[in-house]
ZAVOFI-11778 format. One record per residue (C-alpha): x negated, y negated, z. Coordinates in nm, 3 decimals, decimal comma, padded with zeros to 5 digits. Layout:
site u X v Y w Z
...
This chain:
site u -01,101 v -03,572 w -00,514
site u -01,404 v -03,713 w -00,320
site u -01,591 v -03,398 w -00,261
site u -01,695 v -03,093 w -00,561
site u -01,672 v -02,739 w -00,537
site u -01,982 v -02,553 w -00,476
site u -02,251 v -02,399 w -00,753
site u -02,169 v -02,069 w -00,631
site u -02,049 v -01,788 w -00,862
site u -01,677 v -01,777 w -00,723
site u -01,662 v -02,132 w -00,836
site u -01,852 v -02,235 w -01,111
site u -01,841 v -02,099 w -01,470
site u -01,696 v -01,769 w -01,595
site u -01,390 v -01,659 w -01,484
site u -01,373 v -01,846 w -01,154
site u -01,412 v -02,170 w -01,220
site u -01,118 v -02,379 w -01,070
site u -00,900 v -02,503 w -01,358
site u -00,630 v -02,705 w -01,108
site u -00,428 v -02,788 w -01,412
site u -00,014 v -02,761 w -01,451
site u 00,146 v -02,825 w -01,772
site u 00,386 v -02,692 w -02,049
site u 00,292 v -02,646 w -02,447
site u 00,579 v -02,630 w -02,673
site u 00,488 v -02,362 w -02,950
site u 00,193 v -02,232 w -02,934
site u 00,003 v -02,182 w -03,186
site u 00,042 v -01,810 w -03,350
site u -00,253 v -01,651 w -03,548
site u -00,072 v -01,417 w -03,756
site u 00,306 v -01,307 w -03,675
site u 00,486 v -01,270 w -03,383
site u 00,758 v -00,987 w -03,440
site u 01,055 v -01,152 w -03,380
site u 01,206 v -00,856 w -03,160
site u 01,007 v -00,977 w -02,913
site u 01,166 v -01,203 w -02,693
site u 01,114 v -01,279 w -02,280
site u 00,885 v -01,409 w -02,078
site u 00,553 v -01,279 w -01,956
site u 00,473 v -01,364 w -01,640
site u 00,076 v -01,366 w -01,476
site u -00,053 v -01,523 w -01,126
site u -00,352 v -01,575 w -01,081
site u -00,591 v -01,783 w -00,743
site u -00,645 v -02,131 w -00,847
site u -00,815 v -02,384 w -00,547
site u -00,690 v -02,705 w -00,582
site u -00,943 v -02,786 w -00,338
site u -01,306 v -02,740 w -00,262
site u -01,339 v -02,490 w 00,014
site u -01,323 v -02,643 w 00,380
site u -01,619 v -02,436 w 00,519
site u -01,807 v -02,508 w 00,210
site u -01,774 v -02,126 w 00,046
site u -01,529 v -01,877 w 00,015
site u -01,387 v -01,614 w -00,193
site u -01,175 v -01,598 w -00,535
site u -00,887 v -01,381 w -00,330
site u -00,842 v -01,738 w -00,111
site u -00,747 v -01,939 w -00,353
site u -00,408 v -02,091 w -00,434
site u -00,173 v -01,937 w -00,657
site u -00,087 v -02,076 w -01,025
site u 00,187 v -01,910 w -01,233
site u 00,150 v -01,886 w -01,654
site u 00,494 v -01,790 w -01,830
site u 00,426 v -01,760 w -02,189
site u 00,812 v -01,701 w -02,324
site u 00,847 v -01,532 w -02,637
site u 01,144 v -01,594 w -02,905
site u 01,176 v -01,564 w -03,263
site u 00,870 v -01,527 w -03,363
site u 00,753 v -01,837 w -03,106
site u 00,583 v -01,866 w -02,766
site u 00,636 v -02,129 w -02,540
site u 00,369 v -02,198 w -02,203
site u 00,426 v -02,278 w -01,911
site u 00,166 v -02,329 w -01,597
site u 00,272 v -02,378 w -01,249
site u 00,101 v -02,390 w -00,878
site u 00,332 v -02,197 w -00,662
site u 00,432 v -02,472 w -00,391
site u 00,319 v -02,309 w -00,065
site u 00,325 v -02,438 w 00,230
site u -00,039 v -02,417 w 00,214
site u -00,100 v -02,594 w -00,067
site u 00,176 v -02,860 w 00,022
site u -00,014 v -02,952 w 00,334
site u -00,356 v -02,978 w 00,147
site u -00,207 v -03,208 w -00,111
site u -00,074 v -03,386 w 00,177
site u -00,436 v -03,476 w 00,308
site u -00,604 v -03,441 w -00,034
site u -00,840 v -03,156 w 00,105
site u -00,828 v -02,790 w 00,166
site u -00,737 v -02,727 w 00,582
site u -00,802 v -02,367 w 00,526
site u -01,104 v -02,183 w 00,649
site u -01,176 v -01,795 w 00,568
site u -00,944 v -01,550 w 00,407
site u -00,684 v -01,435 w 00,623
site u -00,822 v -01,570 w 00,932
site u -00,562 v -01,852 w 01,042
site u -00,831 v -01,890 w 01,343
site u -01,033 v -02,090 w 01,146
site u -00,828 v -02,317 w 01,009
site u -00,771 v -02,667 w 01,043
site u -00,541 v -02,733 w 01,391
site u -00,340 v -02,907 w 01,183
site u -00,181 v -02,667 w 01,007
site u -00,171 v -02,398 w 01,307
site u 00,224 v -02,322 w 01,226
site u 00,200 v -02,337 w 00,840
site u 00,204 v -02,043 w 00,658
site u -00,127 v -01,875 w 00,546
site u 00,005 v -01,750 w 00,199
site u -00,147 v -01,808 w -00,108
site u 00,086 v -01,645 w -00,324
site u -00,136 v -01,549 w -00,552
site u -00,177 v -01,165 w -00,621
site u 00,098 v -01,087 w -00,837
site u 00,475 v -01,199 w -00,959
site u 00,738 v -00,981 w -01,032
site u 01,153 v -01,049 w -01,123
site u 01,332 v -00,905 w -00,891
site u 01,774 v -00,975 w -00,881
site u 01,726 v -01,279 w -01,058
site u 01,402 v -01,412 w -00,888
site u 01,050 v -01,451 w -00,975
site u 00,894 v -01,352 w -00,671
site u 00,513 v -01,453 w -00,582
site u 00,342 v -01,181 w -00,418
site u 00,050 v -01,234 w -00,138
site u 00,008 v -00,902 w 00,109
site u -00,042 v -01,110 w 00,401
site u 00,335 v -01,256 w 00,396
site u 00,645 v -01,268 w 00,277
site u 00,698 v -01,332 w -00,095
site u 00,767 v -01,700 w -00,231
site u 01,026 v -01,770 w -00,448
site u 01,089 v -01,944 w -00,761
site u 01,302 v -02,022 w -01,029
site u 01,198 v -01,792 w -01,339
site u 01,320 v -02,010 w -01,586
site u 01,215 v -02,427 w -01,454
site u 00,956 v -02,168 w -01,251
site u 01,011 v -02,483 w -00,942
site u 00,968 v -02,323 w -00,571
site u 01,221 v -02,241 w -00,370
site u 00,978 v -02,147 w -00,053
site u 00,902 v -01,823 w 00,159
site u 01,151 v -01,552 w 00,082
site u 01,286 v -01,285 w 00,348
site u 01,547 v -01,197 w 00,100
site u 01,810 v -01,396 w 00,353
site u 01,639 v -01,270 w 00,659
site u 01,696 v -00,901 w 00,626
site u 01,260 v -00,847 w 00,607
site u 01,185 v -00,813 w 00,988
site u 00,802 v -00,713 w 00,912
site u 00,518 v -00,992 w 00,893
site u 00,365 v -00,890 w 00,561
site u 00,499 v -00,784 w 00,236
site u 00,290 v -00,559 w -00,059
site u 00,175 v -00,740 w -00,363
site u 00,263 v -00,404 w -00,531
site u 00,585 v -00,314 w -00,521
site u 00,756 v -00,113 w -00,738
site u 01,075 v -00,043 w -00,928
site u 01,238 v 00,236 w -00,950
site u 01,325 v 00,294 w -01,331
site u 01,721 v 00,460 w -01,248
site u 01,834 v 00,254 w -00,989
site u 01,655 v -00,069 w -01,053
site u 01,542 v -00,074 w -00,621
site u 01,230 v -00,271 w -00,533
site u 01,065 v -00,013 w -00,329
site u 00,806 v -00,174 w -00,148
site u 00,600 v -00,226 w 00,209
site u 00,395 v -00,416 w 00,418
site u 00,096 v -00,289 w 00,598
site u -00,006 v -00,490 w 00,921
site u 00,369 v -00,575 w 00,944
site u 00,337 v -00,665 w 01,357
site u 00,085 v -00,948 w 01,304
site u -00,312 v -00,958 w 01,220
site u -00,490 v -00,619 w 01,254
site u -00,142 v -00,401 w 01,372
site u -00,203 v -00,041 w 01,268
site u 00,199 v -00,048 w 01,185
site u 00,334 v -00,029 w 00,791
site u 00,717 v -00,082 w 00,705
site u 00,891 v 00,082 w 00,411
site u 01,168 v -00,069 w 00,225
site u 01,394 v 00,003 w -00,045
site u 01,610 v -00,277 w -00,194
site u 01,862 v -00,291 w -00,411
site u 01,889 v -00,470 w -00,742
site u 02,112 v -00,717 w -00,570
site u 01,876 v -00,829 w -00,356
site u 02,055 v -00,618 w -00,093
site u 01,804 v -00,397 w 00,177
site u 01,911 v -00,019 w 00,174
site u 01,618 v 00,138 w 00,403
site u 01,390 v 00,038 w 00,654
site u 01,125 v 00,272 w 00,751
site u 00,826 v 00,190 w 01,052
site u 00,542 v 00,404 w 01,035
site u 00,221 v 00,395 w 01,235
site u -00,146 v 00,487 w 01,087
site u -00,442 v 00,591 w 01,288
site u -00,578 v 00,226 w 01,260
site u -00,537 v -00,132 w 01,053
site u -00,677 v -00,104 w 00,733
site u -00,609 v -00,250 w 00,412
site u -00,332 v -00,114 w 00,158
site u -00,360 v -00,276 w -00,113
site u -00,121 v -00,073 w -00,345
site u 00,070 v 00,245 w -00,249
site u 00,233 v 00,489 w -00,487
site u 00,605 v 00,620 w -00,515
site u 00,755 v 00,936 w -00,672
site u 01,145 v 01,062 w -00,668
site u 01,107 v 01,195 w -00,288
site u 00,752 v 01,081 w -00,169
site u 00,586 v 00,743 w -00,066
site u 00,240 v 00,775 w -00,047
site u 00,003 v 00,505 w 00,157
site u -00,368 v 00,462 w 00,077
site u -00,565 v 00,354 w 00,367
site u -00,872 v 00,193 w 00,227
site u -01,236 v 00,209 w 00,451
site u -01,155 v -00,183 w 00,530
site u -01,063 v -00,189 w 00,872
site u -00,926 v -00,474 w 01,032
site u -01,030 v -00,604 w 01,407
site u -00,829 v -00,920 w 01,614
site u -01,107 v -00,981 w 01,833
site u -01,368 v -01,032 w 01,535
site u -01,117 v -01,214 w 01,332
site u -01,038 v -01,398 w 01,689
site u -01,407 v -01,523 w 01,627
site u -01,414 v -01,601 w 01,333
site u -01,497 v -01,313 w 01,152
site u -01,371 v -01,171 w 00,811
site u -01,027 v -00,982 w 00,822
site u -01,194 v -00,693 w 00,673
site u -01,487 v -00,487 w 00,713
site u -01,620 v -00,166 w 00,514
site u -01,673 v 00,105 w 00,711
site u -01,893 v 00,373 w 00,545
site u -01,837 v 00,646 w 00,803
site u -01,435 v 00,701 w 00,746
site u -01,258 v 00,896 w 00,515
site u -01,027 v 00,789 w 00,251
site u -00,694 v 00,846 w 00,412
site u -00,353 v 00,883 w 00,221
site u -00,030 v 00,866 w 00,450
site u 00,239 v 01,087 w 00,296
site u 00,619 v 00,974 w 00,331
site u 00,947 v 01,134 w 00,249
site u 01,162 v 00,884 w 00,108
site u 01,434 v 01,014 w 00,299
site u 01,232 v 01,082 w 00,606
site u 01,094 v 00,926 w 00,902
site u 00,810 v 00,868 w 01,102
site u 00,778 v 01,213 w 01,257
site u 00,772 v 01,348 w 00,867
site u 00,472 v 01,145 w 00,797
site u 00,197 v 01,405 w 00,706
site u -00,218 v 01,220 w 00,674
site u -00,466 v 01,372 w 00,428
site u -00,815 v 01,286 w 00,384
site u -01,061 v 01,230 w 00,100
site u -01,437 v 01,195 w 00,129
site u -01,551 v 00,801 w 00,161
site u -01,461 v 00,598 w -00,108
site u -01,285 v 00,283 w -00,234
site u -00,918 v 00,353 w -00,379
site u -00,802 v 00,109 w -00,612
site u -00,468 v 00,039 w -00,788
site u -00,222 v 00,294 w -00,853
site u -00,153 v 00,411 w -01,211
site u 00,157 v 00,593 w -01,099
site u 00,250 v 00,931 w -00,929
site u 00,496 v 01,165 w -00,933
site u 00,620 v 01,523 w -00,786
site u 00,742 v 01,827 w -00,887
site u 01,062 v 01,917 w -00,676
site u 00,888 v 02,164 w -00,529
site u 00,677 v 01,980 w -00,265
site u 00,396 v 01,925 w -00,501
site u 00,277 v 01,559 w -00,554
site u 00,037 v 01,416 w -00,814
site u -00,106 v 01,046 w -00,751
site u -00,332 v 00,871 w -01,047
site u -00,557 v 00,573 w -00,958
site u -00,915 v 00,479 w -00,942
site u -01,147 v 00,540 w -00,694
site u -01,470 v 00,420 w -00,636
site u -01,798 v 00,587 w -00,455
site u -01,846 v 00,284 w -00,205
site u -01,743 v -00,073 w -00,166
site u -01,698 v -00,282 w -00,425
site u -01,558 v -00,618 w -00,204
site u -01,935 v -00,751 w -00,153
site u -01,727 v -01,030 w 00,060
site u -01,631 v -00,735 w 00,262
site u -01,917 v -00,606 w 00,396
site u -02,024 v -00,367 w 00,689
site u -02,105 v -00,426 w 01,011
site u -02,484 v -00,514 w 00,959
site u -02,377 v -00,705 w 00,620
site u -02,498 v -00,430 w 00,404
site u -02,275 v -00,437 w 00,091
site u -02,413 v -00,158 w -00,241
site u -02,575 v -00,306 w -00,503
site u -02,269 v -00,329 w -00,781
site u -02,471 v -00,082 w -01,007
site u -02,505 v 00,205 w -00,814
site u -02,153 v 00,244 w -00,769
site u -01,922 v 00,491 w -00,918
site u -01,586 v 00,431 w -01,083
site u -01,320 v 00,690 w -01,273
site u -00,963 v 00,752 w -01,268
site u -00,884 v 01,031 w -00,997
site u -00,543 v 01,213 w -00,989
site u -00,463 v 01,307 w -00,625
site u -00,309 v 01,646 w -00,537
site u -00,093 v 01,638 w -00,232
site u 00,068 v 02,018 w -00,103
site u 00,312 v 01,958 w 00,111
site u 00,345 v 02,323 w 00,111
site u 00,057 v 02,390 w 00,298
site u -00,090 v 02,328 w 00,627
site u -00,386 v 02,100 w 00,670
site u -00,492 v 01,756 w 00,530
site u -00,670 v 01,853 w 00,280
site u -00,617 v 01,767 w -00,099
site u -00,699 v 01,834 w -00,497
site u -00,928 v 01,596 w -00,677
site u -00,954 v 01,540 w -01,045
site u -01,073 v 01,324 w -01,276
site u -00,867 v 01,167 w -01,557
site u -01,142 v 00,981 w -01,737
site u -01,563 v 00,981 w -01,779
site u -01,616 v 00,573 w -01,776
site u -01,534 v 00,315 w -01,516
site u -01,182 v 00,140 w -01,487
site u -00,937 v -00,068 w -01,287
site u -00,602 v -00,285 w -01,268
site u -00,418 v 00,076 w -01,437
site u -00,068 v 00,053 w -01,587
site u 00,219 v 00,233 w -01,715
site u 00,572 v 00,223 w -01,880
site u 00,752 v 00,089 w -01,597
site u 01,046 v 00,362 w -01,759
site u 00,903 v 00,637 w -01,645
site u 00,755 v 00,456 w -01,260
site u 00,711 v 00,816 w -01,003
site u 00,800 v 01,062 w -01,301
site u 00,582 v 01,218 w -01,499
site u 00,443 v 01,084 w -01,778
site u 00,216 v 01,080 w -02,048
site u 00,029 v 00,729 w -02,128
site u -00,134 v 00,429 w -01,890
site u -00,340 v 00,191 w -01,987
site u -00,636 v 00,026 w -01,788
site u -00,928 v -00,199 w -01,807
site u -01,229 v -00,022 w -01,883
site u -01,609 v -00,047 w -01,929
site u -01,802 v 00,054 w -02,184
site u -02,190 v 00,079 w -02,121
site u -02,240 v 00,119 w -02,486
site u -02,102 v -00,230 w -02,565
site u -02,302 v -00,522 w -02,585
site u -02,295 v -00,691 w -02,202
site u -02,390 v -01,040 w -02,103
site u -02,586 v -01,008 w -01,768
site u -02,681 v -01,391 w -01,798
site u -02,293 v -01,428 w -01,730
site u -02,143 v -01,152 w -01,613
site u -02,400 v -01,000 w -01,376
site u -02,522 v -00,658 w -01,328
site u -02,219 v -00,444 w -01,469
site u -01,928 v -00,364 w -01,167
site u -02,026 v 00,012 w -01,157
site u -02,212 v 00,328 w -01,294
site u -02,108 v 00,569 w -01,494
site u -02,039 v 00,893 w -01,329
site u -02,273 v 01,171 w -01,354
site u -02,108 v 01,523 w -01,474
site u -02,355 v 01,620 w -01,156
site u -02,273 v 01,345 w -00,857
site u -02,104 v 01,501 w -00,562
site u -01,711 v 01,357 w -00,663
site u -01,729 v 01,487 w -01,018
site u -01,464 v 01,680 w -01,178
site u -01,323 v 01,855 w -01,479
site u -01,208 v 01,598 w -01,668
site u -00,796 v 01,621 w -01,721
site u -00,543 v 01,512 w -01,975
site u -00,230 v 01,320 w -01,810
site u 00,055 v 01,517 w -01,833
């Protein structure tokens, strides 16, 4: 490599710093004792750059994808680590440089690779009828083998997906084994149009659903109950003619609403119903579910502004990371009544993110998640770290709440 990555925070030290390393380790080594029930394989994606940016800076979110598998048996783990062989990353290893420019804004990439595929593949990976799937919103999924974990390429699950994009987020349903799952954007860059799909465990495509929201914004994750699919529209809005000069895909904007598109699962798009939530920054989804009855309950975290700094308004303004606050909302949607108004509540007092549950009980109710949470009482390294990623809510600040016990 003839040229070095840049001293900038996304790629020096910490938890960004490019590793660009693919290798197996037979048998790890165990401090204490594995229970020897325990036997898979765990599967995490994660960006990687194998290349110093072209432009000379960028974000984490651009860089390429790189699979671990750490496969449990007997009481042993084995690792594996893995680029995910994009089309991308094929042509940069080609000309031993990175040919990309900004994130998800093919305009400023190299002419060279004009036709390739923008994908990273590097948000998350799931198993899905007997492929590990790498998940990027901004395409279709890539896929590989789970077990030699060797690319087989862009996946359109034998050309049944007719949308552009594909979620990083799907889910599956816990009965039927389905991937339920959607693309936002699914026309091309900046489309206000989102595609809902259910697919069998087979691999098989048994709905297809086109929808249309007010405008293109980011959806990052959605949520799914027994008879509901709800859409988060973030404030990140999404413009062709600034990405067409070479602006960022995304830009916060601090005068809309949160806005959650409400889906039947056996609807279509004249049953879509919109609800709105004072300005904010929704993150992933913990889960949801509904009552039968037309009553539907949504857990995930919000934030009270942006958090994406590389995202910033119009005049560049982004908050400073400290003011900002973070807790676990649950969502009440009444599809009973008229309006677009809904129920907030808060599930916790401190700051979390990247929210999980037993994937056995995925849009019914439930009792136990688990997230990634900050403490302000712990020690914290600013030298390394920063200033911390939010504030801890006030019992006084406008979005408070009562704070709730999951049921």
């Amino acid at each position: 490599m003839t040229t070095t990555f840049p001293k900038t925070a996304e790629f020096s030290g910490g938890l960004y710093q490019p590793v660009r390393f693919e290798g197996d380790v037979f048998d790890l080594v165990v401090e204490g004792q594995l229970p020897s029930e325990i036997s898979g394989t765990f599967y995490q994606v994660a960006p990687d750059p194998q290349f110093p940016p072209m432009l000379g800076e960028d974000i984490f979110f651009n860089g390429d994808g790189c699979i671990h598998a750490f496969t449990f048996s007997n009481g042993h783990v084995d690792f594996k680590r893995r680029y995910v062989m994009t089309e991308r990353l094929k042509a940069q290893r080609e000309k031993r440089r990175s040919l990309h420019g900004i994130y998800r804004n093919s305009y400023t990439n190299d002419p060279s690779v004009k036709n390739v595929s923008n994908s990273t593949a590097n948000t998350n990976v799931i198993v899905h009828h007997g492929k590990l799937l790498a998940l990027k919103e901004d395409s279709p999924p890539y896929a590989l083998n789970p077990v030699t974990m060797e690319t087989i390429g862009l996946y359109d699950f034998g050309g049944q997906l007719t949308s552009a994009t594909f979620t990083a987020h799907p889910k599956i349903d816990p009965e039927s084994g389905d991937l339920l799952c959607f693309g936002y954007e699914a026309k091309g860059d900046a489309t206000p149009d989102i595609v809902y799909y259910e697919i069998d465990k087979d691999g098989n495509k048994k709905r297809e659903t086109w929808i249309q929201g007010p405008y293109a914004a980011m959806i990052h994750d959605f949520a799914v109950t027994e008879n509901y699919v709800i859409f988060p529209l973030m404030p990140l809005t999404a413009d062709i003619e600034r990405i067409r000069n070479g602006g960022r895909h995304f830009q916060w904007q601090p005068g809309l609403d949160q806005l959650f598109g409400v889906l039947p699962r056996n609807g279509d798009a004249s049953d879509v119903r919109w609800f709105t939530a004072p300005n904010g920054f929704q993150g992933h989804t913990l889960n949801a579910f509904d009552d039968g009855r037309g009553r539907i309950y949504v857990d995930m975290p919000v934030t009270s502004g942006n958090i994406f700094y590389f995202f910033p308004q119009s005049d560049g303004r982004v908050p400073p990371p400290e003011t900002l606050k973070s807790r676990m909302t649950r969502w009440t949607f009444d599809m009973n009544k008229t309006g677009n108004s809904l129920e907030a509540s808060l599930l916790t007092d401190f700051m979390c993110e990247f929210p999980r549950s037993d994937d056995r009980y995925m849009g019914r109710p439930y009792r136990h998640g688990f997230v990634i949470g900050f403490d302000p009482a712990r020690p914290y390294n600013f030298e390394k770290l920063g200033p911390p990623p939010c504030q801890i809510a006030s019992k006084s600040d406008p979005f408070s709440r009562p704070i709730l016990t999951p049921i």
